[in-house]
C-alpha positions as CSV (number, residue, x, y, z in Angstrom):
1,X,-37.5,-46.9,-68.7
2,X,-35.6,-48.3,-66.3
3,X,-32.2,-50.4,-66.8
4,X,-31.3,-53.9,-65.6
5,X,-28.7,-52.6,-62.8
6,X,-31.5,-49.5,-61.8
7,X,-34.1,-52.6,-61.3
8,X,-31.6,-54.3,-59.2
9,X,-30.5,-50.8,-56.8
10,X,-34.1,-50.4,-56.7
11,X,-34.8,-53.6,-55.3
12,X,-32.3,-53.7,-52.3
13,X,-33.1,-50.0,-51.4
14,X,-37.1,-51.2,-51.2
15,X,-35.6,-54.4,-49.0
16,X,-34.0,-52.3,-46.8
17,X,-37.1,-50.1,-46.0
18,X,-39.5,-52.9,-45.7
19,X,-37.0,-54.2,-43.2
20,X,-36.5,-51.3,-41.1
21,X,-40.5,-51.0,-40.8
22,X,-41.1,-54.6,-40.0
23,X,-38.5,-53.4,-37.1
24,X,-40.4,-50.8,-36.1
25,X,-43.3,-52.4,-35.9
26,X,-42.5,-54.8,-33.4
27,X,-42.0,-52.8,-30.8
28,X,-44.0,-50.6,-29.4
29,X,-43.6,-46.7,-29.6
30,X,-45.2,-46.1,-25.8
31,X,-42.7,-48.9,-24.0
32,X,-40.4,-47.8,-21.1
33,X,-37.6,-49.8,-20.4
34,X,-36.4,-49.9,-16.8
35,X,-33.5,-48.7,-15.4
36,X,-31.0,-50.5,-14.1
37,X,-31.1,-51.7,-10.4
38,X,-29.6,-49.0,-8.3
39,X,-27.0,-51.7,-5.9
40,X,-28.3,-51.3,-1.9
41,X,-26.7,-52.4,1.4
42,X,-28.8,-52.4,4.4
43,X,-27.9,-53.3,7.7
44,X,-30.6,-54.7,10.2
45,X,-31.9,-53.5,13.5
46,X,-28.2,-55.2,15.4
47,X,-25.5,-52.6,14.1
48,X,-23.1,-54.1,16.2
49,X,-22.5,-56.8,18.5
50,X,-21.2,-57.5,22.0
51,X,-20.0,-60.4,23.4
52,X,-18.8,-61.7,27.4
53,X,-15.6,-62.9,28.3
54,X,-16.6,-66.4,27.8
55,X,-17.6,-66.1,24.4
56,X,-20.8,-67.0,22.4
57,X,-22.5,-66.7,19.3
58,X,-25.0,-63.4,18.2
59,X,-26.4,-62.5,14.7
60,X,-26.8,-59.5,12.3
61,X,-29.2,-59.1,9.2
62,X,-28.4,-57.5,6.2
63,X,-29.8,-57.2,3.0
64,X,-28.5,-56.4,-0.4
65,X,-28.7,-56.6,-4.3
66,X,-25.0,-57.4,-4.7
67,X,-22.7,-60.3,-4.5
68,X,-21.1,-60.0,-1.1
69,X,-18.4,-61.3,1.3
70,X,-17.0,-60.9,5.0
71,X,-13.9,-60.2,6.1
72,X,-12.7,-60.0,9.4
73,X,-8.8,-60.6,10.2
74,X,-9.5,-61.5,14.0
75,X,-8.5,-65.5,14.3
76,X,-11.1,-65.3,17.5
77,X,-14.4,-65.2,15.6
78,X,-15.8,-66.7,12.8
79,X,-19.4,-65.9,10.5
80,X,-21.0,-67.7,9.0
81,X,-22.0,-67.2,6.1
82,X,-18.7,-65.2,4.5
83,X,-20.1,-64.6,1.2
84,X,-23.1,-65.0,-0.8
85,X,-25.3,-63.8,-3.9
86,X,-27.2,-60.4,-4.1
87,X,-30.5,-61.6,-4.4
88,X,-32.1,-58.6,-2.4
89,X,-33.4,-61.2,0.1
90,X,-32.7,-60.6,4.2
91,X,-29.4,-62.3,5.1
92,X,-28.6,-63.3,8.6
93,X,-25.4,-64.2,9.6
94,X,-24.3,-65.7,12.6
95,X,-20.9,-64.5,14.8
96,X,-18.9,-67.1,17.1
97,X,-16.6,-65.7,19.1
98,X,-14.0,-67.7,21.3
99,X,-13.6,-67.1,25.4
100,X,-11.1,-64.7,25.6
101,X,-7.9,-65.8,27.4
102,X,-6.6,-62.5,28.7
103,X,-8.0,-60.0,30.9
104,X,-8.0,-56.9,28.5
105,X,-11.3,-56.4,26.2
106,X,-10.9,-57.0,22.9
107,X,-12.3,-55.6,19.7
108,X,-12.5,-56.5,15.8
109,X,-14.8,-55.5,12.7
110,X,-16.9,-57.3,10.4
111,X,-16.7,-55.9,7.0
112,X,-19.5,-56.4,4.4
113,X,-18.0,-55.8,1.3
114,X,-21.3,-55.8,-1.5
115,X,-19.7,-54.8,-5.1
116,X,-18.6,-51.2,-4.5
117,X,-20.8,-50.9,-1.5
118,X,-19.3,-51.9,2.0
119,X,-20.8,-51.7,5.7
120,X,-19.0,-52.9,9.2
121,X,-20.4,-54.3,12.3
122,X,-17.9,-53.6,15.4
123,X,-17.3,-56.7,17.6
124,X,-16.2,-56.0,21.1
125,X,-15.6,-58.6,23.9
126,X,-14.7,-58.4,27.4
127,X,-12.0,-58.8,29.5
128,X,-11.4,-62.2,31.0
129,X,-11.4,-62.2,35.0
130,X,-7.8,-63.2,35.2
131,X,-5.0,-64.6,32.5
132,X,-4.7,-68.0,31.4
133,X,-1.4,-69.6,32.4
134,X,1.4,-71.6,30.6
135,X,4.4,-73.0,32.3
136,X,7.8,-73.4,30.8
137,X,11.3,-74.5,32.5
138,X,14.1,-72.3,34.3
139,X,17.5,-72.7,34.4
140,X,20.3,-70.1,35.8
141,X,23.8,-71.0,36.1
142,X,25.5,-70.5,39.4
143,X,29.4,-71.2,38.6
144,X,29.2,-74.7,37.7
145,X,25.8,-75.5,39.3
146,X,22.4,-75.7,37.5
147,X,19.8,-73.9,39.2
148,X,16.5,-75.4,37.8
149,X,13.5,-74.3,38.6
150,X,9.4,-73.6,36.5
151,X,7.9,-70.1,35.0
152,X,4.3,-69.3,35.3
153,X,4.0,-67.4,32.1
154,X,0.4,-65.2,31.1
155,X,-0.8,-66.2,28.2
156,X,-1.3,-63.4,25.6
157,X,0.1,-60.8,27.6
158,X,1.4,-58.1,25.5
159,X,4.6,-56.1,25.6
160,X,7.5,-56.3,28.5
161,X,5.7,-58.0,31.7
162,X,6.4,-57.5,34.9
163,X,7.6,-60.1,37.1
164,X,7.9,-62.1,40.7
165,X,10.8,-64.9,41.5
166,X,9.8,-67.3,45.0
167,X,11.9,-68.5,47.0
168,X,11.2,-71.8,49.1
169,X,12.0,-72.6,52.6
170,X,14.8,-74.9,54.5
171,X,14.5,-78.3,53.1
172,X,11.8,-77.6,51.0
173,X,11.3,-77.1,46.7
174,X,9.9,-74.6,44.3
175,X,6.8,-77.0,44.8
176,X,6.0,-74.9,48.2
177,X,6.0,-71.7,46.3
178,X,3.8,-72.7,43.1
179,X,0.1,-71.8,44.6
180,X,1.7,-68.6,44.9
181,X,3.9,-68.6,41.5
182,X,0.4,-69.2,39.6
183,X,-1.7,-66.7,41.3
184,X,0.9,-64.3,40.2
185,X,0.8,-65.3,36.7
186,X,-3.1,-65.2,36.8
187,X,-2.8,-61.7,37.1
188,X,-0.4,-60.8,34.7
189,X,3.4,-61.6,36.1
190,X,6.0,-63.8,34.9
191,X,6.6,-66.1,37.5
192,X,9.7,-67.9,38.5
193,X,9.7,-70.6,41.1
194,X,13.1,-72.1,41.3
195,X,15.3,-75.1,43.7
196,X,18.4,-74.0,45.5
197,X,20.8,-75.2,44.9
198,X,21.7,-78.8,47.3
199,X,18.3,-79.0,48.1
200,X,16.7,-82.4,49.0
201,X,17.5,-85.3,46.3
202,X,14.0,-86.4,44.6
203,X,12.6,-82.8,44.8
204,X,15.4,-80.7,43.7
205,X,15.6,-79.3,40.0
206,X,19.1,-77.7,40.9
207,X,22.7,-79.0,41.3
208,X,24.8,-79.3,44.2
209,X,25.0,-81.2,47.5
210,X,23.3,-80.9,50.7
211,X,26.9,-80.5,52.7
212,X,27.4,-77.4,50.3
213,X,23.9,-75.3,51.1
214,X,24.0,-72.8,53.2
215,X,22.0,-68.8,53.6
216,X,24.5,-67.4,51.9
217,X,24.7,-69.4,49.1
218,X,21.4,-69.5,48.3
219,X,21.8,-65.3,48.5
220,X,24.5,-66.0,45.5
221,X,21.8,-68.5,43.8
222,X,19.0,-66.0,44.5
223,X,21.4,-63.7,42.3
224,X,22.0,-65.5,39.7
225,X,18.2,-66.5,39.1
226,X,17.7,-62.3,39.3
227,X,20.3,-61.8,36.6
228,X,18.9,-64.1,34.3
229,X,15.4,-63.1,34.9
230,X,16.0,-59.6,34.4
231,X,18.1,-60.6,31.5
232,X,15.0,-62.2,29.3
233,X,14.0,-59.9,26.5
234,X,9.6,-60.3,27.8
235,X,10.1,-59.3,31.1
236,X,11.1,-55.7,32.3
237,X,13.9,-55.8,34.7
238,X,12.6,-52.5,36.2
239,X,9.8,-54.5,37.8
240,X,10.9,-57.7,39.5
241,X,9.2,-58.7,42.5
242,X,10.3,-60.6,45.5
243,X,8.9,-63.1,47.3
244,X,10.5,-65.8,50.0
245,X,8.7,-67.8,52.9
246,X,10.8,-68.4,55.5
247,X,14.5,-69.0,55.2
248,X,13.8,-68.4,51.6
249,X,11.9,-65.2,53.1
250,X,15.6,-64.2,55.4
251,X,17.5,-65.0,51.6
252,X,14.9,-62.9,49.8
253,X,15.5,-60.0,52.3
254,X,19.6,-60.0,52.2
255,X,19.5,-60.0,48.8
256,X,17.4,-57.0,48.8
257,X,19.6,-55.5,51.2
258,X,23.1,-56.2,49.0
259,X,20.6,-55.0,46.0
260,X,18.3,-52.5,47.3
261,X,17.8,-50.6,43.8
262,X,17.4,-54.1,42.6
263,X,13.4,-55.6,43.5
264,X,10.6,-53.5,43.0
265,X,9.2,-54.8,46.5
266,X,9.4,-57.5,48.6
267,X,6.7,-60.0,50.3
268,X,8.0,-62.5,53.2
269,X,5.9,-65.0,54.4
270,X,6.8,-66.2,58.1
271,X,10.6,-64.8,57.2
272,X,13.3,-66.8,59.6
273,X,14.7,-63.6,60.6
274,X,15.6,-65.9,63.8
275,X,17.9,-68.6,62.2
276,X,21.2,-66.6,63.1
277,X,20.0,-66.8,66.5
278,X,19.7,-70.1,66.4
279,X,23.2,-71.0,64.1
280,X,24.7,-68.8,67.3
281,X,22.7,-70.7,70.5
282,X,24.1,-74.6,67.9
283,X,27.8,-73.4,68.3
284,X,27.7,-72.2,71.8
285,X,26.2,-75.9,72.6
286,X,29.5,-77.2,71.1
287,X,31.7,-74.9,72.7
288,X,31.8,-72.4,69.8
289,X,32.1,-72.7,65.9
290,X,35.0,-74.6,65.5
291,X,34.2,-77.8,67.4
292,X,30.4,-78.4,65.2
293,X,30.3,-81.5,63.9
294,X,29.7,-82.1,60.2
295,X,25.9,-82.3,60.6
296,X,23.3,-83.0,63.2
297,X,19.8,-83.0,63.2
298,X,17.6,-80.5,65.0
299,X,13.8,-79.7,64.4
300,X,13.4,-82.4,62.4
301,X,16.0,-81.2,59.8
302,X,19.5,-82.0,58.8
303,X,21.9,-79.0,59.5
304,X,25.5,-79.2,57.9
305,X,28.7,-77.5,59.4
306,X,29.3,-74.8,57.1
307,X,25.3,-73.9,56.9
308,X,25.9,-73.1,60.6
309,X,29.2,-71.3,60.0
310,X,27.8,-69.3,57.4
311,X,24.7,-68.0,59.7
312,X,27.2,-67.4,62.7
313,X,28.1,-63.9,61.6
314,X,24.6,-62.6,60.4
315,X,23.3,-60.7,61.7
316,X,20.0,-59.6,59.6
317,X,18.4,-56.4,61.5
318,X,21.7,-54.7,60.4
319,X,21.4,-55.2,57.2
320,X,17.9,-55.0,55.7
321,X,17.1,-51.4,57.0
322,X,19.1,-50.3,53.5
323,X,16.4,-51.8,51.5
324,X,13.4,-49.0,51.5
325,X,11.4,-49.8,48.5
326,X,7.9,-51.7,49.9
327,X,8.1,-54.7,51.7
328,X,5.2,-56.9,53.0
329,X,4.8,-59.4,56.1
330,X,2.8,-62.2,56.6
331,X,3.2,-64.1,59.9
332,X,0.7,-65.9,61.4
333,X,0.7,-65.7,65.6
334,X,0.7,-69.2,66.2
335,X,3.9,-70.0,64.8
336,X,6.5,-71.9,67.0
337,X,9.4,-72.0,64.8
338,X,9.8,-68.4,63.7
339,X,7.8,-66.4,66.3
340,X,6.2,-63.1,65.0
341,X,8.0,-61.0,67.6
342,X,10.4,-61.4,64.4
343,X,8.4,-60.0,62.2
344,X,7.3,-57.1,64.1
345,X,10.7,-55.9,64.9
346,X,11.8,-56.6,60.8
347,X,8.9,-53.9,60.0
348,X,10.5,-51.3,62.6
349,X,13.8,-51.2,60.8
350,X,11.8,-51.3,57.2
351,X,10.9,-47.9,56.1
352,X,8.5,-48.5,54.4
353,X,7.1,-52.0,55.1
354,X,3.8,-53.3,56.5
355,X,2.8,-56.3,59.0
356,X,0.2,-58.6,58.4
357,X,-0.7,-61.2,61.2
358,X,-3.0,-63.9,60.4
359,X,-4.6,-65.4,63.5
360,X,-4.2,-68.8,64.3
361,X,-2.1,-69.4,61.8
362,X,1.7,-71.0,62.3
363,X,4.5,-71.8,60.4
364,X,4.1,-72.2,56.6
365,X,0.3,-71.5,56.7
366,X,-2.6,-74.1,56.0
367,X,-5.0,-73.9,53.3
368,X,-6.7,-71.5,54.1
369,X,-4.0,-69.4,55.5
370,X,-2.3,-69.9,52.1
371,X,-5.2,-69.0,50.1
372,X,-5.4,-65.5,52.5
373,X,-1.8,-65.0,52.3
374,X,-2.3,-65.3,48.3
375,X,-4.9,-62.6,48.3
376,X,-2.8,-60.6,50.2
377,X,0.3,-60.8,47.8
378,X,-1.7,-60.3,44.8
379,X,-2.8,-57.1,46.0
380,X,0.5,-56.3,47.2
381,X,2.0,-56.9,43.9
382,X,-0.6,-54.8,42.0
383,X,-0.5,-52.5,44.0
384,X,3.1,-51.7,43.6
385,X,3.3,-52.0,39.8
386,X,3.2,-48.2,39.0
C-alpha cells in the first residue's frame, strides 16, 4: 500500500515522462536540420577598373551573403553604393572618378569588406596631358625697392619642383613674358614672371623710378628675384631656369655670367646683345658720356642718363663665354632692332649653346612666332631637367 507522499512522488515522476514523450513526439526522428549558411564574396566578370585622364564613371558586380561596405581613402572617386545588406542577390556598384589634374597616373583600391570576408577592385587612371595651373604673387626685396612680380605654380605637383624666372624687355612688364611663364607651369615648373624695378607706371608691379633703371640694375634685381626663388622651401634651387627676351634676354645672360654655377640653362629670345653698341654710338653723338642729357627719346623709347652710362662699359661677348651650362637662341631673321648677326656670334662664344632662327619673324615675335618659340622652350627646359 502506498503512502500519501509516495502517491504524490509518483505523480510528478509520471508528469515528467508523459511530458518528455509528448516532446518527442512532435518532432520527427528522420528531420535534418540545415547547416548554417557558409558566408560568400564573389566578384563579377570587371575585377578591376580603368579610367582616362578625364574621368568617368564604370561598374563592378559583386555578390554576397553578408552585410557589406566600401572603403576607398582616395578623395578623387566615389561608389555608389558604400554599403548594403547580404541578401546573396548581384550588387552593382557604380565608380565616379574625377579628371585628373596632373600629368602622373594615379591609382587607388576599392575594398569590399563582407563580415570577415573582404575583396578589392584596383582603380587606375591616367595621366593628364599637362598640369593644371594656379597663380599666386611675387615679391623680392632689392634694398629698399619691392620687386613684384606673378608665379605660375603646377597644381598637385609633388615634392621639390623645378623652376624658370622671365625676364621682360626695355619698357615692357612681366605681362610680355606670361604666355611663356604658363606654358612652363603646364609642364611641371614653378614659374616666376616678375617687373623690374622703374619700369613703366601703370604696368609695373615693382618700385622705383624710371630715371633710376638701368642693365645693371636690373642684373642686381635679377639677383635678388634668384635668391628668393631659390630660397622657397617647394622649389629646388639646383634647377632654376633662365629665360629673358631681349634686354631682359642681355640681363638674363650677365647674370649667368656673374653666376655661372647658378641657372641650370638659359633660353634668350631675340637677346639685345647690341644695346652697348648702341649706349656707345648715343654718347659719341653728344661728344662722349659726360655731356648726355638726362634723357632723350630714341626708337620710340625713353632712355635716361645713367641707363646709358651704365651700358657704356659693357661689353657682353667678354663676359658670357664663362657661363657653359646650355643656353638656347631664338631670333627671328627679320628683326631690325636686334639683328641676328648678334645672336650667331653669342652662340660662338657659348660652349655649349644652340641657335634657333625663325624665318620671318622680327623683334618680339608674333603669334605665331610666340607659340613656336614656346614649343621650343618647353622642350628646351625638359630636356635639360636631368
Amino acid at each position: 500500500m502506498i503512502s500519501r507522499h509516495g502517491s504524490r512522488l509518483l505523480t510528478v515522476v509520471l508528469a515528467v515522462i508523459l511530458g518528455s514523450l509528448a516532446l518527442s513526439c512532435e518532432k520527427n526522428p528522420g528531420e535534418i536540420l540545415p547547416p548554417e549558411p557558409v558566408p560568400e564574396l564573389v566578384l563579377g566578370q570587371v575585377t578591376e577598373l580603368s579610367f582616362p585622364a578625364d574621368g568617368g564613371t564604370a561598374d563592378f558586380i559583386f555578390t554576397t551573403n553578408q552585410d557589406w561596405t566600401l572603403v576607398s581613402e582616395e578623395s578623387w572617386l566615389s561608389a555608389s553604393p558604400g554599403k548594403g545588406a547580404g541578401s546573396g542577390a548581384s550588387v552593382t556598384v557604380t565608380v565616379s572618378v574625377e579628371a585628373n589634374p596632373i600629368p602622373e597616373a594615379r591609382n587607388a583600391l576599392i575594398v569590399i569588406q563582407a563580415g570577415a570576408l573582404s575583396r578589392e577592385i584596383p582603380v587606375t587612371q591616367e595621366a593628364a596631358r599637362d598640369y593644371s595651373v594656379t597663380q599666386a604673387e611675387f615679391s623680392a626685396m632689392r634694398g629698399t625697392l619691392k620687386i613684384g612680380g606673378v608665379l605660375y605654380i603646377p597644381e598637385g605637383k609633388k615634392g621639390k619642383m623645378s623652376a624658370i624666372i622671365c625676364c621682360h624687355g626695355l619698357s615692357g612688364s612681366h605681362a610680355d613674358t606670361d604666355a611663356y611663364g604658363y606654358a612652363a607651369a603646364k609642364i611641371g615648373f614653378v614659374a616666376c614672371c616678375f617687373d623690374f624695378c622703374g619700369g613703366p607706371s601703370g604696368l609695373s608691379l615693382s618700385d622705383g623710378e624710371r630715371s633710376e633703371n638701368s642693365v645693371l640694375t636690373e642684373v642686381q634685381d635679377l639677383a635678388a628675384v634668384f635668391e628668393e626663388m631659390a630660397g622657397r622651401e617647394d622649389i629646388d634651387a639646383s634647377r632654376i631656369f633662365l629665360m629673358g627676351g631681349s634686354q631682359g634676354g642681355l640681363v638674363a645672360a650677365l647674370y649667368a655670367a656673374e653666376n655661372p654655377s647658378g641657372p641650370k640653362a638659359l633660353g634668350l629670345l631675340f637677346p639685345a646683345f647690341n644695346i652697348p653698341d648702341l649706349a656707345r654710338l648715343y654718347a659719341i653723338l653728344y661728344g662722349g658720356p659726360g655731356n648726355l642729357p638726362d634723357s632723350v627719346s630714341l626708337f620710340g623709347h625713353t632712355f635716361w642718363r645713367q641707363y646709358v652710362i651704365d651700358a657704356y662699359d659693357l661689353y657682353p661677348f667678354k663676359l658670357i663665354g664663362t657661363y657653359e651650362r646650355p643656353v638656347l637662341i631664338l631670333h627671328g631673321d627679320k628683326d631690325e632692332l636686334v639683328p641676328v648677326s648678334y645672336s650667331r656670334d653669342a652662340v660662338k662664344i657659348y660652349k655649349n649653346a644652340n641657335l634657333v632662327v625663325l624665318e620671318g619673324q622680327g623683334h618680339g615675335f608674333d603669334t605665331a612666332g610666340r607659340d613656336l618659340a614656346i614649343e621650343y622652350m618647353k622642350e628646351f627646359l625638359e630636356q635639360n631637367l636631368p
